[in-house]
TIGU-490488 format. One record per residue (C-alpha): residue number from 1; z, x, y. Coordinates in steps of 0.2 Angstrom, whole numbers, padded with zeros to 4 digits. Layout:
+-----+-------+-------+-------+
!   n !    pz !    px !    py !
+-----+-------+-------+-------+
! NUM !     Z !     X !     Y !
...
+-----+-------+-------+-------+
This chain:
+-----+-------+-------+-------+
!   n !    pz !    px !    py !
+-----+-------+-------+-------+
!   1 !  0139 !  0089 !  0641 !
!   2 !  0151 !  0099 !  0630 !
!   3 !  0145 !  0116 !  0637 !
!   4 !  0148 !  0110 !  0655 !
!   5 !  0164 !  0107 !  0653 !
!   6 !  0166 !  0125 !  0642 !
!   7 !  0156 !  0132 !  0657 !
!   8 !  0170 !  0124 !  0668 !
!   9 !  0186 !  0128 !  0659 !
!  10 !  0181 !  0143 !  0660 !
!  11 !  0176 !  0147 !  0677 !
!  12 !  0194 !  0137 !  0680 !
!  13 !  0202 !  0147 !  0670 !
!  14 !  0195 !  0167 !  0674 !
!  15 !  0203 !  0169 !  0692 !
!  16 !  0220 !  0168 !  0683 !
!  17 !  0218 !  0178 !  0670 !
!  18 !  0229 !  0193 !  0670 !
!  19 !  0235 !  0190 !  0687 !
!  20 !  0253 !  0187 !  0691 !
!  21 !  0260 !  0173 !  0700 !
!  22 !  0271 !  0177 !  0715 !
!  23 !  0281 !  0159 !  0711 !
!  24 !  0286 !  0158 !  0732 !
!  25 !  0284 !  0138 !  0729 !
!  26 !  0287 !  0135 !  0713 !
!  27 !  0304 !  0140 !  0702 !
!  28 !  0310 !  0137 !  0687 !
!  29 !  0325 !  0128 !  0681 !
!  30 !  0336 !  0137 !  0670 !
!  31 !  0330 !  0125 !  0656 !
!  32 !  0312 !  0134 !  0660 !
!  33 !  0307 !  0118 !  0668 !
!  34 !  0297 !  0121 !  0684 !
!  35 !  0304 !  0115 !  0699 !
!  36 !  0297 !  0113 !  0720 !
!  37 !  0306 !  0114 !  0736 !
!  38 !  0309 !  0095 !  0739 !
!  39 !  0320 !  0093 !  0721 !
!  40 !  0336 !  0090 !  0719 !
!  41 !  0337 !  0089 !  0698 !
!  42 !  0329 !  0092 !  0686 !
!  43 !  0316 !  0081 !  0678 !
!  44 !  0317 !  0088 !  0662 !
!  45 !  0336 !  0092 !  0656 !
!  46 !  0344 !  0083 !  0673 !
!  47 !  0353 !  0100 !  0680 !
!  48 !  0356 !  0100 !  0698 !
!  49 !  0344 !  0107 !  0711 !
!  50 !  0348 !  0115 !  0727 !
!  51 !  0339 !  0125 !  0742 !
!  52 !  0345 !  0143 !  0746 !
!  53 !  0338 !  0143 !  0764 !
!  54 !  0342 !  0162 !  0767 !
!  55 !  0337 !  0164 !  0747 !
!  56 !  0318 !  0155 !  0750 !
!  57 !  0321 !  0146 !  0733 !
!  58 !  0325 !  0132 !  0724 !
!  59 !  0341 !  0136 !  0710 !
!  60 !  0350 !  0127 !  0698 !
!  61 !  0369 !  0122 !  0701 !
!  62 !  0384 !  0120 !  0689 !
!  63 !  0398 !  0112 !  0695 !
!  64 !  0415 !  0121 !  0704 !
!  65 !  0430 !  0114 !  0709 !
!  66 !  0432 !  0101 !  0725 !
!  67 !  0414 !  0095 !  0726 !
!  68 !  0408 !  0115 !  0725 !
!  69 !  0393 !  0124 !  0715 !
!  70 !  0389 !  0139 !  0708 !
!  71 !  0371 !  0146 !  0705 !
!  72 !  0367 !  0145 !  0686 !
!  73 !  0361 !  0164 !  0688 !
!  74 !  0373 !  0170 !  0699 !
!  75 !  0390 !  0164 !  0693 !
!  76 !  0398 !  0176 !  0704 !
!  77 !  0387 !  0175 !  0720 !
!  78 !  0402 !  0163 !  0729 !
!  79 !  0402 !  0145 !  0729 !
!  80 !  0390 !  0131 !  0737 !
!  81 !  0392 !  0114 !  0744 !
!  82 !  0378 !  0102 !  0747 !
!  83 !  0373 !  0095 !  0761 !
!  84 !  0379 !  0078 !  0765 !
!  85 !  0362 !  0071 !  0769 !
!  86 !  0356 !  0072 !  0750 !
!  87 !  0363 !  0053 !  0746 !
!  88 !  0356 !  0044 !  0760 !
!  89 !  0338 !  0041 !  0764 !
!  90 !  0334 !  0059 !  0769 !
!  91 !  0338 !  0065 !  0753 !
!  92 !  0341 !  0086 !  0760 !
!  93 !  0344 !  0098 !  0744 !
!  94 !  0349 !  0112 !  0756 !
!  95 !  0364 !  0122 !  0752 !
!  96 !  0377 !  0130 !  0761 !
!  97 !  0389 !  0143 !  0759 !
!  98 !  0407 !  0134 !  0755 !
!  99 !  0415 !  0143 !  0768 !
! 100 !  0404 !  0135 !  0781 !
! 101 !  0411 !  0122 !  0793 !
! 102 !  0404 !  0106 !  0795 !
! 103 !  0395 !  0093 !  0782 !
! 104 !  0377 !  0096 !  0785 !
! 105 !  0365 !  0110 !  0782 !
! 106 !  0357 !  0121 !  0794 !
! 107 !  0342 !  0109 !  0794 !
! 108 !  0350 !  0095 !  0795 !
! 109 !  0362 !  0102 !  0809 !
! 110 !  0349 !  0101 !  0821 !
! 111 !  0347 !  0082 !  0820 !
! 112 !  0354 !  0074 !  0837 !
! 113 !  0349 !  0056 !  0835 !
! 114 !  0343 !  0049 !  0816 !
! 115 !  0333 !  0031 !  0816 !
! 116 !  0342 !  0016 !  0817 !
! 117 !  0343 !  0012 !  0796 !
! 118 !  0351 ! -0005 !  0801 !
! 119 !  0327 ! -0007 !  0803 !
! 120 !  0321 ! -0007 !  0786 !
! 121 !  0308 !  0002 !  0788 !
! 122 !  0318 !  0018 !  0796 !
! 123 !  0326 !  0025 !  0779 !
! 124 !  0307 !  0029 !  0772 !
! 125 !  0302 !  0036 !  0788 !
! 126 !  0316 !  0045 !  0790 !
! 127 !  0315 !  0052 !  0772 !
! 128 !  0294 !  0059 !  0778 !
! 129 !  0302 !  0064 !  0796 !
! 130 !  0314 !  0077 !  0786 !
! 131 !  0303 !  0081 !  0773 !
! 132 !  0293 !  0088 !  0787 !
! 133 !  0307 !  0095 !  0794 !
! 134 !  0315 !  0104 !  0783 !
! 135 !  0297 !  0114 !  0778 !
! 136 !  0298 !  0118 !  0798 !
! 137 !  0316 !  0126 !  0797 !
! 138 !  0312 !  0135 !  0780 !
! 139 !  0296 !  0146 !  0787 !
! 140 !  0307 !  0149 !  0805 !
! 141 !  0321 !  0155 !  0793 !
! 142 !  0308 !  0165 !  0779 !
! 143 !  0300 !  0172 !  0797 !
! 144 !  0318 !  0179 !  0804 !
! 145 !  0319 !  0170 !  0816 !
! 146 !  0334 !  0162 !  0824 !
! 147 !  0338 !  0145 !  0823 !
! 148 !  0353 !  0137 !  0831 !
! 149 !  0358 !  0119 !  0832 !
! 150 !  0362 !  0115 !  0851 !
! 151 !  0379 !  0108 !  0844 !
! 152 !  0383 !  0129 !  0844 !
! 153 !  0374 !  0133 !  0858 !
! 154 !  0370 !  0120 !  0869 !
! 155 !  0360 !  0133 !  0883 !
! 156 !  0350 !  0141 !  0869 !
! 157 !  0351 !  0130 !  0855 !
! 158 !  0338 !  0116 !  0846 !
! 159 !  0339 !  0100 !  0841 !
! 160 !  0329 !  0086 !  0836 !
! 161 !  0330 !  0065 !  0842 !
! 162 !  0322 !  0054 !  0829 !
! 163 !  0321 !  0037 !  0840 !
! 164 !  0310 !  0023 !  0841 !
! 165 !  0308 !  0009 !  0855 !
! 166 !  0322 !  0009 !  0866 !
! 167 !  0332 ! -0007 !  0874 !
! 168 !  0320 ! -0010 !  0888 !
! 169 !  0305 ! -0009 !  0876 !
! 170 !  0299 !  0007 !  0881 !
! 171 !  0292 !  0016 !  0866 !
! 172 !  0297 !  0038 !  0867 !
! 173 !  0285 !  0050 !  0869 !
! 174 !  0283 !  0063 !  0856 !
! 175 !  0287 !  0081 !  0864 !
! 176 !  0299 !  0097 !  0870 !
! 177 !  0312 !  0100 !  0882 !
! 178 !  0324 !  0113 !  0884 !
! 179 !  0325 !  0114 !  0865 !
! 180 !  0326 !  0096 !  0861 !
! 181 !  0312 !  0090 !  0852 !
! 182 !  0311 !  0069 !  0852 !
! 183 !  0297 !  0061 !  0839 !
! 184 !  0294 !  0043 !  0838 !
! 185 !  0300 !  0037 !  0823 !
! 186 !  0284 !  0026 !  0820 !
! 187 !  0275 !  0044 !  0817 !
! 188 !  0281 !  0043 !  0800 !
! 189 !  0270 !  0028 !  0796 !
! 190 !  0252 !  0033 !  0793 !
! 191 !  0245 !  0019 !  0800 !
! 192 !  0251 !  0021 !  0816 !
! 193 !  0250 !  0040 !  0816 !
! 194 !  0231 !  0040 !  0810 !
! 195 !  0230 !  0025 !  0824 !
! 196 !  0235 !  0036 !  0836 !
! 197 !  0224 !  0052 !  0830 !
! 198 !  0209 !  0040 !  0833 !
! 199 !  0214 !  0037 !  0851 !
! 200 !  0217 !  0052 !  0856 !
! 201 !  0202 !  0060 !  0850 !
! 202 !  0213 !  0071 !  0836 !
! 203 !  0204 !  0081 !  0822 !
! 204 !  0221 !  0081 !  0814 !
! 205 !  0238 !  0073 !  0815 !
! 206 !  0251 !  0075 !  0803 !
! 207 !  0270 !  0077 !  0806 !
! 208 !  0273 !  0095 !  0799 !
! 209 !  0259 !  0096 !  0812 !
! 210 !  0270 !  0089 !  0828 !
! 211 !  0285 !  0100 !  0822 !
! 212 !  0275 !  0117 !  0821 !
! 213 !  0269 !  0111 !  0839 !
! 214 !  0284 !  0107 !  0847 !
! 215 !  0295 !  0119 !  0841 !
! 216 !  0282 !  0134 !  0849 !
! 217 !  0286 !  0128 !  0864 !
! 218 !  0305 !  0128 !  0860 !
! 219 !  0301 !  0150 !  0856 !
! 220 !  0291 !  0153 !  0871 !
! 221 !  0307 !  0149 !  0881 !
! 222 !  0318 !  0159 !  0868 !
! 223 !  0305 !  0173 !  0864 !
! 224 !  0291 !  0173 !  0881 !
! 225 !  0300 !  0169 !  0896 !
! 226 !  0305 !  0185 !  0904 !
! 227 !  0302 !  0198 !  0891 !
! 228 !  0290 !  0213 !  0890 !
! 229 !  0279 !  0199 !  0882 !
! 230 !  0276 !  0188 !  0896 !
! 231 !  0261 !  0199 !  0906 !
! 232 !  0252 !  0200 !  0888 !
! 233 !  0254 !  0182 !  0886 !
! 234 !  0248 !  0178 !  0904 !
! 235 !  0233 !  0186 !  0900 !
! 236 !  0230 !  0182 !  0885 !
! 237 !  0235 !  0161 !  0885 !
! 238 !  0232 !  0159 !  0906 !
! 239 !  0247 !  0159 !  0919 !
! 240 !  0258 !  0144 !  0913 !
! 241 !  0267 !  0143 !  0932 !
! 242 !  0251 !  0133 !  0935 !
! 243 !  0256 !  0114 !  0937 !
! 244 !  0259 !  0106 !  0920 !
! 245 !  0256 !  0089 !  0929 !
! 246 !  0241 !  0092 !  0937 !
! 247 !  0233 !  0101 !  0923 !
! 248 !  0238 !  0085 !  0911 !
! 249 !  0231 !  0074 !  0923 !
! 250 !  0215 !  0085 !  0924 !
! 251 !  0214 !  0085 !  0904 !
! 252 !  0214 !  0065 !  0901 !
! 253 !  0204 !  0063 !  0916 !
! 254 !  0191 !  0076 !  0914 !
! 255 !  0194 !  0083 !  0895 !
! 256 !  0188 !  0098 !  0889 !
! 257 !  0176 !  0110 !  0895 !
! 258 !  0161 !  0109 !  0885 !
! 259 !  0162 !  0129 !  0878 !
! 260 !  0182 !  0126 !  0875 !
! 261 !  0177 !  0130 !  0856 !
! 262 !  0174 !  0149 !  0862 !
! 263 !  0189 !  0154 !  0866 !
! 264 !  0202 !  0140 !  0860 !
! 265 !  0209 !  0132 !  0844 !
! 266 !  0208 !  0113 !  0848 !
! 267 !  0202 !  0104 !  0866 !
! 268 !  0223 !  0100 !  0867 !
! 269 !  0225 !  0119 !  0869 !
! 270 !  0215 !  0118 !  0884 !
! 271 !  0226 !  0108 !  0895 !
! 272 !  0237 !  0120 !  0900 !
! 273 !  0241 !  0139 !  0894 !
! 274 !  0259 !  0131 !  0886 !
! 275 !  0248 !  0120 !  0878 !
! 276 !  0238 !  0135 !  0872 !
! 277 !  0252 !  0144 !  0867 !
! 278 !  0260 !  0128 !  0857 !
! 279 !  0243 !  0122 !  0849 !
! 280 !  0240 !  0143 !  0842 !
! 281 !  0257 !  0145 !  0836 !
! 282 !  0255 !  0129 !  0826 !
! 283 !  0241 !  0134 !  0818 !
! 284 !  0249 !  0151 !  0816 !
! 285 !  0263 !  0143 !  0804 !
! 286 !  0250 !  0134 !  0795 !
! 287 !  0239 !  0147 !  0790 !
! 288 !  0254 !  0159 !  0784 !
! 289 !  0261 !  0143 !  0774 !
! 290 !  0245 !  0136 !  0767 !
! 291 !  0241 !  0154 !  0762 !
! 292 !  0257 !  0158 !  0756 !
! 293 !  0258 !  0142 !  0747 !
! 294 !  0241 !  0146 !  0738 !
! 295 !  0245 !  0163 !  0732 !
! 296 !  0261 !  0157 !  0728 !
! 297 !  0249 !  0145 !  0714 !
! 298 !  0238 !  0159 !  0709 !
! 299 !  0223 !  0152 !  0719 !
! 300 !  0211 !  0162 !  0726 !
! 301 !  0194 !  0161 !  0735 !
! 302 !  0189 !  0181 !  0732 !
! 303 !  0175 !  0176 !  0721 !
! 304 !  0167 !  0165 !  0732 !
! 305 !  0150 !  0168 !  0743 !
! 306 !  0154 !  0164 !  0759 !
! 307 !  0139 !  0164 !  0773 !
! 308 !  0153 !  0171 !  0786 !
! 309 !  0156 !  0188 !  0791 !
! 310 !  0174 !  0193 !  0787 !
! 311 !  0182 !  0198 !  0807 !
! 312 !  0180 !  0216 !  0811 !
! 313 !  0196 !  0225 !  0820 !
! 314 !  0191 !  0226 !  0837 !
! 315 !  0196 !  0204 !  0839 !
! 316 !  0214 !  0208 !  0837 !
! 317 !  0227 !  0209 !  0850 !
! 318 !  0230 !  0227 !  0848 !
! 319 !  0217 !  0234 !  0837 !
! 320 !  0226 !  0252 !  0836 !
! 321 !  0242 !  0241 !  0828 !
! 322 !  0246 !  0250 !  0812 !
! 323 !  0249 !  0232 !  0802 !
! 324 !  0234 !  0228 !  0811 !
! 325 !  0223 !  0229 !  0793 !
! 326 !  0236 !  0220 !  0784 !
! 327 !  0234 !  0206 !  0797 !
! 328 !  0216 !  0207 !  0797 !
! 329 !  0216 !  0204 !  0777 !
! 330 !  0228 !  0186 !  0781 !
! 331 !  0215 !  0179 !  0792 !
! 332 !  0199 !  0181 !  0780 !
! 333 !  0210 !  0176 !  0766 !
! 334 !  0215 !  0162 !  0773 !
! 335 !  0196 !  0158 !  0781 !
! 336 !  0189 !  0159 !  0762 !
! 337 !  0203 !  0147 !  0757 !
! 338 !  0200 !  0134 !  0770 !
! 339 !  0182 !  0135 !  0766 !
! 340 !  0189 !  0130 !  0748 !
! 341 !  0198 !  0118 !  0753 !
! 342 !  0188 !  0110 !  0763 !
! 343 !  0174 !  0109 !  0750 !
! 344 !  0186 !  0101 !  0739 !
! 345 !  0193 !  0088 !  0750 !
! 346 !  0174 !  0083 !  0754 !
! 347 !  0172 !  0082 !  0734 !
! 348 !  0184 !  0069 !  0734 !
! 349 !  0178 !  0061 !  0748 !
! 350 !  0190 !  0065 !  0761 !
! 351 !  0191 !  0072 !  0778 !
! 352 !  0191 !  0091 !  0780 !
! 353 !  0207 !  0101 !  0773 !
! 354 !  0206 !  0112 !  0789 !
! 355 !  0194 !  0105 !  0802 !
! 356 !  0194 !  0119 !  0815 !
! 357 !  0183 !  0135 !  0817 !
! 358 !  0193 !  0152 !  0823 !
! 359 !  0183 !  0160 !  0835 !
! 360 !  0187 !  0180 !  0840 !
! 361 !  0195 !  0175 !  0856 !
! 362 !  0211 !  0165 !  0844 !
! 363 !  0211 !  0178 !  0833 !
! 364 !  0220 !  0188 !  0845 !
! 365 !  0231 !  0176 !  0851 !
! 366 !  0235 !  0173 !  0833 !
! 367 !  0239 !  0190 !  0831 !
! 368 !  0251 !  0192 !  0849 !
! 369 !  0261 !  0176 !  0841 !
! 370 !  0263 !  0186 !  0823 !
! 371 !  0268 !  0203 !  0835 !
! 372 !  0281 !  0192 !  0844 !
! 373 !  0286 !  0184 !  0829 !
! 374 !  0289 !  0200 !  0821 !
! 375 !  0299 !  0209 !  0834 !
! 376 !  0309 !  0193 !  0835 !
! 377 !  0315 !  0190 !  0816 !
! 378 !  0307 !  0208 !  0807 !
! 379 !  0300 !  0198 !  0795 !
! 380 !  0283 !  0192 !  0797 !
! 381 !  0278 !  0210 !  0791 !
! 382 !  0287 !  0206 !  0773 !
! 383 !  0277 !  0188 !  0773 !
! 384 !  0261 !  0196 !  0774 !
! 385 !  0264 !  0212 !  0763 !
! 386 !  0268 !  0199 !  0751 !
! 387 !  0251 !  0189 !  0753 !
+-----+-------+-------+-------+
């Protein structure tokens, strides 16, 4: 038994060795103390936390006059106030620039309607909904591109509604309109989410999940809708003019066709080429999160054998693309990682990490949503060099 776990310790410990961490979701307090995007102090010599949206990093504070901060390691970068949401239930550690107008950070900026807290159950969802949230604003923001609150821009702007039953009892449906994205508050309670995942035949549910989804819709308006990317997306996603009604009646009547597998990344994508689009560039976030996330913690699935043949060039949007290779090397990686993952979820029991297979023909709709995404901000390029 002692060698086993000598074998073990060792086989832990070998992928680490020598390698350097790129620390893009874990910092360190200036006590040396390591510290993750949701803190606000620190748990081992109480310094104050905050977020550096435009930064991508957690730092620690020192006090400055009138309710201002300074960053422990850059005294003389300018001062810092801290978003007024960190005492209530949604406990936000974002900063922003003193100078800035307003109370709220950019995250929470883009909150229209917050739960009712008079329900006692609203503070603790409220606190999951913007934990969700505030993860969705910080890859937009580490991507480059724009987010606006509609309370700036009203035309072009985003903004999110929180609610839950209404006063005629009517419960809201979860979705996206003309940059205002409403979630039922009762998403926050897993209960209730994973009774809902059941019913609507969902491999996966999560709240992180309905951000990512709804806010894609939010950029194809901004980033699809007539640009030079529209044609490319017609023929890649199908021709969105096509009746949304129709098509979401034909879904929950007829489902999805029996090959959607081939060519799609869930049955929901198959409703309609919005749907399509929404459901890819979901997916699109998590992969570059999840892989991000697990470089970030030294992991790696390089040493693994995998009965999978890594994708070849030829499945990608534009094969000729010089940052085509680099592209290429994110998708395998993070394949071998879900295989990980999923082996270890199953070791514990639990349902698949990531339960969807990639075939050739999302692959390159993956890579049209990182091209658009690129042109948009200019920095999706930076994400994956550092990968």
């Amino acid at each position: 038994m002692y060698r086993f776990f000598e074998q073990l310790s060792s086989r832990i410990t070998a992928p680490f060795v020598g390698e350097s961490k790129r620390n893009s979701k874990v910092w360190q307090c200036t006590c040396g103390q390591s510290v993750f995007f949701p803190n606000s102090q620190c748990l081992a010599c109480s310094a104050a936390l905050g977020y550096l949206p435009e930064q991508g990093r957690v730092a620690t504070l020192e006090a400055g006059p009138e309710l201002t901060w300074r960053l422990s390691d850059e005294p003389g970068a300018g001062l810092y106030r801290r978003c007024a949401n960190l005492d209530t239930p949604a406990a936000c550690n974002w900063l922003f620039p003193e100078h800035n107008a307003g109370e709220f950070c950019v995250a929470c900026s883009l909150n229209r309607t917050i739960p009712d807290l008079s329900i006692a159950e609203n503070g603790e969802r409220w606190r999951k909904v913007e934990t969700a949230k505030r993860r969705l604003v910080a890859q937009l923001i580490s991507l480059g591109l724009q987010v606006i609150p509609k309370s700036v821009d009203e035309e072009a702007g985003l903004a999110f509604d929180f609610v839950g039953v209404d006063l005629e009892g009517k419960l809201p449906t979860t979705g996206h309109a003309n940059g205002l994205i409403t979630l039922n508050i009762e998403e926050a309670d897993d209960a209730h989410r994973e009774a809902m995942r059941v019913q609507m035949h969902e491999p996966y549910r999560t709240l992180l999940g309905h951000f990512r989804h709804e806010v894609g819709h939010y950029y194809w308006d901004r980033l699809i809708a007539n640009t030079h990317w529209q044609d490319g997306c017609r023929n890649l996603f199908g021709d969105e003019r096509a009746s949304y009604a129709d098509a979401l009646d034909h879904h929950y009547k007829n489902g999805a066709p029996d090959n959607w597998q081939e060519s799609f990344v869930s049955a929901y994508a198959t409703m309609h080429p919005w749907e399509d689009w929404a459901e890819t560039w979901a997916h699109y976030l998590h992969m570059m999160d999840a892989v991000d996330t697990a470089l970030g913690f030294g992991m790696s699935a390089r040493d693994m054998e995998l009965d999978y043949q890594p994708f070849p060039l030829e499945v990608l949007y534009d094969p000729q693309h010089p940052g085509g290779p680099a592209f290429l090397s994110f998708v395998n990686a993070w394949i071998e990682l879900a295989s990980m993952l999923n082996e270890l979820s199953r070791s514990m029991g639990q349902p698949d990490f990531y339960p969807f297979v990639l075939p050739p023909a999302v692959i390159a709709k993956l890579h049209f949503i990182h091209l658009v995404i690129q042109d948009a901000g200019g920095k999706a390029d930076e994400v994956l060099q550092a990968q």
